[in-house]
C-alpha positions as CSV (number, residue, x, y, z in Angstrom):
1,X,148.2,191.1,50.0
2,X,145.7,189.7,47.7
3,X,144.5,186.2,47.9
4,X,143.7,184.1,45.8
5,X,139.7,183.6,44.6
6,X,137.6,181.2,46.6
7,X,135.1,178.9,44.2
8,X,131.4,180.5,44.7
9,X,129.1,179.0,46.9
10,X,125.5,177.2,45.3
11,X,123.7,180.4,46.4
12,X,126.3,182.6,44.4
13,X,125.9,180.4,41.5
14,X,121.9,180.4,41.6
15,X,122.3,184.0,41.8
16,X,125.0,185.0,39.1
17,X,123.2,182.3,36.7
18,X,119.8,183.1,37.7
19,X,121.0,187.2,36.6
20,X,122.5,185.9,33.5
21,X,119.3,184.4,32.2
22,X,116.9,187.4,33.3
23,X,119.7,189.8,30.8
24,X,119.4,186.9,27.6
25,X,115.4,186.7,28.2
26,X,115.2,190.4,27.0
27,X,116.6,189.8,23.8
28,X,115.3,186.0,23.3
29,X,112.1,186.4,24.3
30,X,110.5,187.4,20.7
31,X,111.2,184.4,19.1
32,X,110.2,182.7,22.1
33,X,106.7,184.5,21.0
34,X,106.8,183.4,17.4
35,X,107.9,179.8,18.3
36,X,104.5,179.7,20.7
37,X,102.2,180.9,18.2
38,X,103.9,178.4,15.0
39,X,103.7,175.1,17.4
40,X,100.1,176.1,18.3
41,X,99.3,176.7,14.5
42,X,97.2,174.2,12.7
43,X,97.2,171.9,16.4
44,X,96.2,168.2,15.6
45,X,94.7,169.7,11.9
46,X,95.8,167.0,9.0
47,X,98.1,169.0,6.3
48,X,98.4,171.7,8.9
49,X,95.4,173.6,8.6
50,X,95.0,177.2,7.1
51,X,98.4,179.1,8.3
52,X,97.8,182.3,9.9
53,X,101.7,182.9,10.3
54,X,103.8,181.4,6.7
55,X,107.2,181.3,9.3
56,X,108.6,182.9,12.5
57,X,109.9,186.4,10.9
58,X,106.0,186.6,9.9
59,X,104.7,185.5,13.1
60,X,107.3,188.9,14.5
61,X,106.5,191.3,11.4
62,X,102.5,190.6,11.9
63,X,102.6,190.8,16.3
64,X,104.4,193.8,16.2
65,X,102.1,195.8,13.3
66,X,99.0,194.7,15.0
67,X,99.8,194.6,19.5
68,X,103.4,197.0,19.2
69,X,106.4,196.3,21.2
70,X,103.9,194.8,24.1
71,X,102.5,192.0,21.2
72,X,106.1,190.7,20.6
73,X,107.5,190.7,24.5
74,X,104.1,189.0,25.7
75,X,104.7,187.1,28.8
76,X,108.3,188.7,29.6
77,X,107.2,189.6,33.3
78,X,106.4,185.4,33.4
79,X,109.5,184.5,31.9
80,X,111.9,186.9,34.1
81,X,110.9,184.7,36.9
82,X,110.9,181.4,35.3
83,X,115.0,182.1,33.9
84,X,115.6,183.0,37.3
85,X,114.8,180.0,38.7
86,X,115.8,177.1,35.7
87,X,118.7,179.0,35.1
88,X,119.6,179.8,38.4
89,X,119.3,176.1,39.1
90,X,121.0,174.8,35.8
91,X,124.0,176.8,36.7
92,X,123.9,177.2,40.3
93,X,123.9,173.4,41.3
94,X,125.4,171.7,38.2
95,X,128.6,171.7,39.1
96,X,127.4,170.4,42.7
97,X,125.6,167.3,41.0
98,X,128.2,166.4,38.9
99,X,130.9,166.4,41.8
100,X,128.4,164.2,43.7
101,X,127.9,161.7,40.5
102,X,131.8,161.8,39.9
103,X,131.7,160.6,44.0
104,X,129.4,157.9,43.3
105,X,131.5,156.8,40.7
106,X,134.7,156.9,43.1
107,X,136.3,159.5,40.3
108,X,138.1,162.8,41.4
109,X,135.4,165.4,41.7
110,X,137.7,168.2,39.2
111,X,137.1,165.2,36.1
112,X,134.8,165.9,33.4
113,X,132.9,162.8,32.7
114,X,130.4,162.7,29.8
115,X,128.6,160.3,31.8
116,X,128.1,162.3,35.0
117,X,127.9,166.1,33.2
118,X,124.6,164.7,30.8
119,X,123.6,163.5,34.6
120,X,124.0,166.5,36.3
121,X,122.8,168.2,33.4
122,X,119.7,166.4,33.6
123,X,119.2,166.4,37.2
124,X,119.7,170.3,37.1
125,X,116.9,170.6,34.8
126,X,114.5,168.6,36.3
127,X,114.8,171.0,39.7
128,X,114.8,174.1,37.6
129,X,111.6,173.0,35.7
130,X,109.4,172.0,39.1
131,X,110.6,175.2,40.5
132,X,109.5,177.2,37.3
133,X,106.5,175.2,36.1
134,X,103.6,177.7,37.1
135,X,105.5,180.2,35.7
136,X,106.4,178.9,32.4
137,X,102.9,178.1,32.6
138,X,101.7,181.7,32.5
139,X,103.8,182.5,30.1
140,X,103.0,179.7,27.2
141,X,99.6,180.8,27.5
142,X,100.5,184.5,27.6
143,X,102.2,184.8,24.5
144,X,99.6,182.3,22.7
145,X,97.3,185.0,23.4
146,X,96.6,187.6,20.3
147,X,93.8,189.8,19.9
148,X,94.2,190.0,15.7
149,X,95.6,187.0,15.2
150,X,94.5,184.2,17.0
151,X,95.9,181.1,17.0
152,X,94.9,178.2,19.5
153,X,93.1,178.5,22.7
154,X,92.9,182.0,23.7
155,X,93.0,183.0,27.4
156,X,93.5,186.9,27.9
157,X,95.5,187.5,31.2
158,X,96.3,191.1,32.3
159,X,99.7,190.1,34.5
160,X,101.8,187.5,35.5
161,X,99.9,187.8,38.9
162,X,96.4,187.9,37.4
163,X,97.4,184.8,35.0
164,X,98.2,183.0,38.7
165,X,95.4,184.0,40.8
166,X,92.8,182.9,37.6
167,X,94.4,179.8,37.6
168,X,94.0,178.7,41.0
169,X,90.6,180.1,41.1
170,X,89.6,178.6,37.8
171,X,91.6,174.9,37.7
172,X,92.6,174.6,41.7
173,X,96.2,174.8,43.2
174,X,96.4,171.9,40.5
175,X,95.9,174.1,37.6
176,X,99.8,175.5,38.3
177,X,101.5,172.0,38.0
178,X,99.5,171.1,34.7
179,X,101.9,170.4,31.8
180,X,105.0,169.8,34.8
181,X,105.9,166.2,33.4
182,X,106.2,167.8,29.9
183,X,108.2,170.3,31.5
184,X,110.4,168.2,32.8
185,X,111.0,166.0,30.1
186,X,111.7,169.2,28.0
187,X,113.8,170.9,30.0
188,X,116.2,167.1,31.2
189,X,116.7,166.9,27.6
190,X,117.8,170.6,27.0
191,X,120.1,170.5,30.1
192,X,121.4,166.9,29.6
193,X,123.2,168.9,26.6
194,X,123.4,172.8,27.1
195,X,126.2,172.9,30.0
196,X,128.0,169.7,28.9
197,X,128.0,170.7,24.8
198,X,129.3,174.3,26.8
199,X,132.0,172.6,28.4
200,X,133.2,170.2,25.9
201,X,133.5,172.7,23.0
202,X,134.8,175.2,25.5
203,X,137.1,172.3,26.1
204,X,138.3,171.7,23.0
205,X,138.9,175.5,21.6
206,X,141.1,175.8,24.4
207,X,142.9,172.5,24.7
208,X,143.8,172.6,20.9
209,X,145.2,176.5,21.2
210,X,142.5,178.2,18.7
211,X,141.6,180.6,21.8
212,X,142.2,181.3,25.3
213,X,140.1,180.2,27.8
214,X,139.1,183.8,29.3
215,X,138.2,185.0,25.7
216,X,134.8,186.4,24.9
217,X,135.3,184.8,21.7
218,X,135.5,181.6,23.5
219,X,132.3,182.1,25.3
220,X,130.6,183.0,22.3
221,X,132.0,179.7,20.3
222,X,131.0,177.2,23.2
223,X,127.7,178.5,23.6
224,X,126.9,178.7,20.2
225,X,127.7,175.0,19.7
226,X,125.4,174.6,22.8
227,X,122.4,176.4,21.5
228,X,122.7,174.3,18.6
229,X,123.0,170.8,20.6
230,X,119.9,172.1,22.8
231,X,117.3,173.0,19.9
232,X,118.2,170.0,17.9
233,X,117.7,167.3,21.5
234,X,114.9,169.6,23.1
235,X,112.4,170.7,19.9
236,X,109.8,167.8,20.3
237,X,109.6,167.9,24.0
238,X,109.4,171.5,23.7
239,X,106.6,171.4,21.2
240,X,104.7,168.5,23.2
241,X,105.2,171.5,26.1
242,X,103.3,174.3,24.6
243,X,100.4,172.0,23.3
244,X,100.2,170.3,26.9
245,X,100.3,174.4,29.0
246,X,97.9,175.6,26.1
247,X,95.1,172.9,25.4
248,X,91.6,173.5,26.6
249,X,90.5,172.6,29.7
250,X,87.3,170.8,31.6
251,X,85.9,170.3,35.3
252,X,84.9,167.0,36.1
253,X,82.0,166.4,38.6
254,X,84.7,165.6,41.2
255,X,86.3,168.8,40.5
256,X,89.4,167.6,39.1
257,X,90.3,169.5,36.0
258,X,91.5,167.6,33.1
259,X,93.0,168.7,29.4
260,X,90.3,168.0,26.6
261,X,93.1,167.1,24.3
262,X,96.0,165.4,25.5
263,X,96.5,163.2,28.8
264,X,100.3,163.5,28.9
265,X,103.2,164.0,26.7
266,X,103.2,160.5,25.6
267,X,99.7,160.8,24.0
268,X,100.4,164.6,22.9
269,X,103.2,162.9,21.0
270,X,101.3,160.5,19.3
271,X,98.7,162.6,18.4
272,X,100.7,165.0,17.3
273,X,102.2,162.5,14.7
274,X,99.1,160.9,13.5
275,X,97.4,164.1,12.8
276,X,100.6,166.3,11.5
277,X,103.0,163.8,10.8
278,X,106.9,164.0,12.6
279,X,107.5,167.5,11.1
280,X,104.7,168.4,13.7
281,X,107.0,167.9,16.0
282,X,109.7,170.2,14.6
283,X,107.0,173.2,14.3
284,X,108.4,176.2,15.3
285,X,111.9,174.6,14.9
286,X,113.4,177.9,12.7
287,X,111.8,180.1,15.7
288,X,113.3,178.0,18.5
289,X,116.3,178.1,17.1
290,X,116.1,182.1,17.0
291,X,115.6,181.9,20.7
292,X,117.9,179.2,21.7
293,X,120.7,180.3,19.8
294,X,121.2,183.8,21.5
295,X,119.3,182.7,24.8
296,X,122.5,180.6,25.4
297,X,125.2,182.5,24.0
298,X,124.1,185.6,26.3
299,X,123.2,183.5,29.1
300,X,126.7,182.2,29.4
301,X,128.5,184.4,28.4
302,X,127.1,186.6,30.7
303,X,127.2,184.2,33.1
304,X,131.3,183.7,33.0
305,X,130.9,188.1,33.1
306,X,128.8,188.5,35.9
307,X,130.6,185.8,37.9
308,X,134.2,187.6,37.2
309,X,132.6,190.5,38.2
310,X,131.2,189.2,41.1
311,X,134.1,187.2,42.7
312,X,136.3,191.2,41.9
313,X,133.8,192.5,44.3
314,X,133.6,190.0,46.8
315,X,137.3,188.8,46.7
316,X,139.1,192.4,45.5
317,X,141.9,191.9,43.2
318,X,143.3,188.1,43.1
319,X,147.0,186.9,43.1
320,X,148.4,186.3,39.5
């Protein structure tokens, strides 16, 4: 006799999310490349500069006619590592943090509190990012890099593993931890909202009868909304990101290396806005968007695929 399906472990959950993310970096990770290259574009230049890239189709059109398929899926080896382990940790132990937040709270751990699912969301992010900083690292810095059409500083790394080994040997063991309050702050603010916007409109389609809740139509509504709630929250952190993994670097006399043009995200923030104005913080906004969009609606959609699939292997066939 069948019996009914068990709930997956954390270490299921890391894995089947972790999955999901390396199948949605494929597609998203070209306008990951054009959103890279249009934040870095005219960097702390008043009126933006000379534009080497007019907007993100450009940025695609121009890296593929002058580096090929390679130009436009820079940094992909980088960033199927990183989406393994953010995503792995957004989805793998969100629904851990939020039971343990709801138990704090003295609320049954099954309730879906705003409060505690922007928490977890958060919290989720925050692990994901200090696991995935040297990583995400490589990969900013990878697809900034353009042999035709250069656009701020320029650092030409053959692999993820030779991006790694240069770094340590050129900047320390600190070197792979630079930009890792940025990344935090980014990637809080994109999780505070990507699983609970998820959830809620998920939530809603199916609580009001528009759709049923194992519908890949549902999945595809709720992370849509997601990807929208996550650009909108996470575009200046993300900017403030890129500047803070790409800027220019300099060895003390004590050997500490140190960023020649911003000292955290704070100050990267502020410059940003004196120089460029608040739109400087939304550059790259129409690329991101191109990213973030189908990043989440693959990543969990795939995610509710891959776990279904995965529980029909582990469990066999479950009681109806």
């Amino acid at each position: 006799m069948a019996t009914p399906s068990r709930p997956l472990s954390t270490a299921e959950s890391f894995m089947c999310g972790g999955l999901a993310a390396c199948v949605a970096v494929t597609i998203s990770n070209p306008p990951e490349v054009a959103k890279t290259r249009m934040q870095l574009q005219g960097e702390l230049v008043k009126g933006g500069g000379e534009k080497v890239y007019k907007n993100a189709i450009d940025v695609l059109v121009k890296t593929y006619k002058n580096e090929g398929l390679r130009g436009i899926q820079r940094g992909l080896g980088a960033a199927y590592i990183y989406q393994a382990l953010l995503n792995g940790s957004r989805l793998g132990f969100y629904d851990a943090f939020r039971r343990e937040f709801n138990a704090l709270l003295s609320k049954p751990a099954e309730l879906q509190l705003a409060s505690t699912s922007i928490a977890a969301g958060a919290a989720t992010g925050v692990v994901g990012a200090m696991m995935g900083n040297p990583l995400f690292l490589v990969k900013a810095r990878m697809q900034a890099y353009s042999p035709a059409l250069a656009v701020g500083t320029q650092r030409y790394y053959k692999s993820t593993w030779d991006a790694l080994s240069t770094i340590v040997r050129t900047e320390g063991p600190r070197g792979l931890v630079r930009g890792l309050d940025a990344s935090m702050l980014r990637t809080a603010m994109g999780s505070s909202v990507q699983l609970p916007s998820y959830m809620w409109a998920k939530g809603q389609i199916v609580s009001n009868g528009l759709l049923g809740p194992d519908s890949p139509w549902t999945y595809l509504a709720s992370s849509s909304v997601s990807g929208l709630c996550t650009c909108i929250v996470m575009q200046p952190a993300d900017t403030t990101l890129t500047r803070m993994y790409n800027q220019p670097t300099q060895v003390l006399p004590n050997g500490r290396t140190v960023g020649l043009l911003y000292k955290n995200p704070l100050d990267c923030l502020w410059k940003t806005l004196q120089a460029e104005g608040p739109l400087g913080w939304y550059k790259g906004s129409t690329a991101h968007f191109l990213r973030i969009a189908p990043h989440t609606i693959v990543t969990l959609t795939a995610n509710e695929f891959i776990i279904k699939l995965y529980r029909r292997w582990r469990d066999g066939p479950v009681e109806s």
